[in-house]
C-alpha positions in Angstrom: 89.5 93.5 98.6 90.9 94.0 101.9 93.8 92.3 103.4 94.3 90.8 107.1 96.5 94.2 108.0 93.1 96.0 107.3 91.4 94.5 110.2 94.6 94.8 112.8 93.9 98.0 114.8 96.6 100.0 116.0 96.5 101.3 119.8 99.2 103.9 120.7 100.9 104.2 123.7 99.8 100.4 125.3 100.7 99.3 127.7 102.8 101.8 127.9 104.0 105.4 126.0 105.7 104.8 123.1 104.1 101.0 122.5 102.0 101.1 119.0 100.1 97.4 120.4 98.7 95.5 117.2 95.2 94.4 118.1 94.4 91.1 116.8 90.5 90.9 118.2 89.2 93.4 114.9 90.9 90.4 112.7 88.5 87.9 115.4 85.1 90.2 115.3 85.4 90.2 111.2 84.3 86.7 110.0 86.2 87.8 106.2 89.2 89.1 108.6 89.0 85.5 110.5 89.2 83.9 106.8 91.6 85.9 105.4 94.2 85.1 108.5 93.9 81.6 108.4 93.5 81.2 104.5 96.3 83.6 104.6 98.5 80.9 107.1 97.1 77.9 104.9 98.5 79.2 101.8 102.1 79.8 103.5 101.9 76.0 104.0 101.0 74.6 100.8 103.9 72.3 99.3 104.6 71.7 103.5 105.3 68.3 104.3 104.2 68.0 108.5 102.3 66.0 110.9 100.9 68.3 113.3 100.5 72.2 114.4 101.5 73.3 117.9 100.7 77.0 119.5 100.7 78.4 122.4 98.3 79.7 124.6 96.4 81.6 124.6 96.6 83.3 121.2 98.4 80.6 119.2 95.1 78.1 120.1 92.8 81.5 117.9 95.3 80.8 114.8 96.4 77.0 115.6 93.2 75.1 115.9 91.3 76.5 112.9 94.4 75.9 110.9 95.1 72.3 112.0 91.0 71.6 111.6 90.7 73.1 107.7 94.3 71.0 107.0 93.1 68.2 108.9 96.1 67.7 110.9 96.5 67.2 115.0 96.7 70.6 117.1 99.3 70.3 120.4 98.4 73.1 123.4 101.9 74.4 125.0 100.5 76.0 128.1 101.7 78.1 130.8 103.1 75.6 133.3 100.9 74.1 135.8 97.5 73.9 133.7 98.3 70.7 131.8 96.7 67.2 133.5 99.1 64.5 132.3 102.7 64.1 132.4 104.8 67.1 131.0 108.0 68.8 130.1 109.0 71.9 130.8 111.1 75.1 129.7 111.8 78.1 131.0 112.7 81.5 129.2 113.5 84.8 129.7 110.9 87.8 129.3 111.8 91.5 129.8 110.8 91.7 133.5 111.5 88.1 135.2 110.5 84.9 133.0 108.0 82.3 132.5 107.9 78.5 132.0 105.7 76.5 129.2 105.2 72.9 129.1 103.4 70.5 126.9 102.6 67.0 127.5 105.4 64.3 127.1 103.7 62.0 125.0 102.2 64.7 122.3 105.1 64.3 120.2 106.6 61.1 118.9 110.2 61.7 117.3 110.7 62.0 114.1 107.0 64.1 113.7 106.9 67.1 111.6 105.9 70.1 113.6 104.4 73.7 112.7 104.2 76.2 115.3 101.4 79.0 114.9 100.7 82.4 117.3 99.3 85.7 116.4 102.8 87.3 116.8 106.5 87.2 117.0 108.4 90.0 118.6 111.7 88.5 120.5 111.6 85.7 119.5 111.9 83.9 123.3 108.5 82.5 123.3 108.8 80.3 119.9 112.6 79.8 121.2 111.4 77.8 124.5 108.7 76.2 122.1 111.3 74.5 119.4 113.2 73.5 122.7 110.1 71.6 123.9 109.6 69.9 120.5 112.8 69.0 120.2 113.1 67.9 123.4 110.3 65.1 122.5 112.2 64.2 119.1 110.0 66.4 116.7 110.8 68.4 113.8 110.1 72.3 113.4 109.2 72.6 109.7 107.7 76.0 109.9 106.9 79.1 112.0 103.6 80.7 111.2 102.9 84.1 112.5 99.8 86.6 112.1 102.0 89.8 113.2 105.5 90.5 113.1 107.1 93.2 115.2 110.6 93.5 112.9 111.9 96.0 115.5 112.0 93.3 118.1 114.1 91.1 115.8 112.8 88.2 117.0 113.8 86.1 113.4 117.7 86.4 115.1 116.9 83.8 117.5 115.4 81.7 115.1 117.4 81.3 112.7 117.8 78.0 110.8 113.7 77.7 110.6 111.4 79.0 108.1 109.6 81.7 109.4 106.7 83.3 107.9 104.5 86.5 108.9 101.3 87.7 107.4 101.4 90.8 108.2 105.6 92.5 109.4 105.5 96.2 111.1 109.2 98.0 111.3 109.3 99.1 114.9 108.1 97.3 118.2 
């Protein structure tokens, strides 16, 4: 039987020489790759006690909403800033050239709600960082981090430390 780092194809030198990029889209074209990824993230949360799932886009809606539909549970969009309709919050964070700001709507989570947070991959870290601001911001609890890929090189688990993080699939280098 194969397993969800079977479908994850490896393309060297992109975006630039020396990068090994981890393609998610073979797990996407493989309807037993699709299962097996989120199966894979629904068994990491059994014995979870939460009230909702929260990605970001664009990638974290491909794992998130599945997820949150087979467990039955809410799914919140963090966007890039500027594409949500209602009322938001913001927070800004550092990339490697310049940064970027993510916002979700202020009335998506009530305090004292149980959160997960699901992407296709962690790699620094500052991504799921600005995202446990924003939930904690509106009074919510981060209960788990669910990842597809993790780039251990990156060490991205350093800046989260204190949450339960889980990876489905962990490469040693970037």
């Amino acid at each position: 039987m194969k397993t969800v780092a079977d479908y994850i194809r490896t393309i060297p030198d992109f975006p630039e020489p020396g990068v090994m990029f981890r393609d998610i889209t073979t797990i996407l074209q493989d309807a037993e790759g699709l299962h097996l990824a989120v199966d894979g993230l629904r068994e990491a949360l059994r014995g979870v006690d939460y009230d909702l799932v929260v990605g970001p886009e664009s990638r974290g809606f491909i794992f998130g909403v599945p997820l949150a539909y087979a467990e039955y549970k809410p799914f919140i969009p963090i966007r890039k800033q500027g594409k949500l309709p209602a009322e938001t919050i913001s927070e800004t964070y550092e990339l490697e050239y310049g940064h970027a700001t993510i916002e979700i709507h202020k009335d998506a989570i009530k305090p004292g709600q149980r959160v997960v947070i699901v992407d296709d991959l962690i790699a620094t870290g500052g991504t799921t960082e600005a995202m446990v601001r924003l939930i904690e911001k509106l009074g919510g609890e981060v209960v788990k981090m669910l990842f597809v890929i993790e780039l251990k090189g990156l060490h991205g688990r350093e800046k989260l430390k204190g949450y339960p993080v889980f990876s489905l699939v962990s490469y040693e280098g970037k």
